[in-house]
N, C-alpha and C positions, 0 to 999 in steps of 0.2 A: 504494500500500500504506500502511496505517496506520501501521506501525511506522515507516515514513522519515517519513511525515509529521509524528510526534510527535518521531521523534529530530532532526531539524532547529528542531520548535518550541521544543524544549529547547537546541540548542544557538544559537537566536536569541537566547534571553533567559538565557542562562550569567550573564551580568554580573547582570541583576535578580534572578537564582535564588542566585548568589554571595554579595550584600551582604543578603540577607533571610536568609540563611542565617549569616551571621555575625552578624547583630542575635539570632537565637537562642542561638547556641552563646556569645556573649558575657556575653549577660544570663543565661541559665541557671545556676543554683546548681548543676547537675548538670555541670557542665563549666567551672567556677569558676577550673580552672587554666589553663584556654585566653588569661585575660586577661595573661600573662608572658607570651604569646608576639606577635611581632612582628604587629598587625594585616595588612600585605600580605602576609606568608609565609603567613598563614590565607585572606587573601584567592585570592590567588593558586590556593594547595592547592582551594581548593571551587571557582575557575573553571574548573581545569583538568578536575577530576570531570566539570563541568554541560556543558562545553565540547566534551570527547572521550567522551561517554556514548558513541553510538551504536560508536564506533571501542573502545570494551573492552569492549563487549554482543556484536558481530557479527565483529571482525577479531583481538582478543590474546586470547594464550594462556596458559592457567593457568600456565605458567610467568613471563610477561609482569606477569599480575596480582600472584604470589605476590615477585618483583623489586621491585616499586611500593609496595606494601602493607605490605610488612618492611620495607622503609627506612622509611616514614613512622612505622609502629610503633618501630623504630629510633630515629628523630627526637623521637620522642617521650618516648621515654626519658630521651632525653640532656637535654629541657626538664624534665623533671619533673614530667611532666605524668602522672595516676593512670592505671594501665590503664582503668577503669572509666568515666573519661570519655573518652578515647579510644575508647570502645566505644560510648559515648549516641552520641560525637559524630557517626559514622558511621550513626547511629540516627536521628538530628534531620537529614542530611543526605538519608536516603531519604525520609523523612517529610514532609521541607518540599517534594520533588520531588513526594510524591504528590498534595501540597494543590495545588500547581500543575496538576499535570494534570486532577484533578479538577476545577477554575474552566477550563480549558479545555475540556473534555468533546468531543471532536471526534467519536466514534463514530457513527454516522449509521444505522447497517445493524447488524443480529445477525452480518454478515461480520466488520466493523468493528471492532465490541464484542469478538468471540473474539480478531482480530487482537490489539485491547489488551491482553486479561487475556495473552496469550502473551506481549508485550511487559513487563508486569509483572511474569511470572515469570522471565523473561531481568534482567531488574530485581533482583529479591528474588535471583537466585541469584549476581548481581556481589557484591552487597553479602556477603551470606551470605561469600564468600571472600573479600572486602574484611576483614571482620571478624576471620576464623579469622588472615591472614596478617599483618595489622596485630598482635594477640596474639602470634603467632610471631615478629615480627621485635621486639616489646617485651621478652617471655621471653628470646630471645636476645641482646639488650645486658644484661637484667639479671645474666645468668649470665656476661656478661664483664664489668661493673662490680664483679662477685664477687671476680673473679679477679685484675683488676686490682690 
């Protein structure tokens, strides 16, 4: 099946997808604030993503995601880091996945090729709630730094 064989090629290359991934989110003006934060904690966070894609695409559960997501929105807070880029950064992170896949092009057969585009949308819909629960878990430190 196509979908294992991509989710394994991505998590063969977690490390090369990780440090190209940090060369963007670094240099980017759009996520400016990411450079206060510790390079291996940023490291780490994007190998873990490239690493357990296929394991939060096919085995965790929105509740699973929505746990992961707010902390690191959480986390984020507490860095100082702007929602907004918080939000690219999750943005530059499917992005930089896609351009990999795309140089990889494995689809063979119109089987293949549906296989992928299904695998894409299981893709787009991680993130899509990577995003909403990252915002949720930042909203919610900011209204206890309120209170505080």
């Amino acid at each position: 099946m196509i979908a294992m064989k991509l989710g394994k090629l991505i998590e063969r290359h977690a490390t090369e997808l990780s440090h190209g991934l940090m060369e963007k989110v670094l240099h980017s003006e759009k996520t400016r604030d990411f450079r206060h934060i510790p390079r291996d904690e940023l490291q780490s966070r994007a190998f873990q993503i490239y690493r357990n894609l296929s394991d939060w695409l096919l085995n965790k559960t929105e509740e699973e995601i929505e746990e992961k997501f707010s902390f690191i929105g959480h986390r984020r807070h507490q860095q100082k880091v702007a929602l907004s880029q918080v939000i690219y950064a999750l943005v530059l992170t499917k992005e930089h996945l896609w351009e990999f896949l795309r140089m990889e092009g494995i689809a063979d057969t119109a089987i293949e090729l549906l296989q992928e585009l299904e695998l894409f949308h299981l893709v787009d819909q991680f993130f899509d709630k990577a995003i909403y629960y990252v915002s949720a878990g930042y909203e919610a430190a900011m209204a206890e730094s309120r209170v505080a």
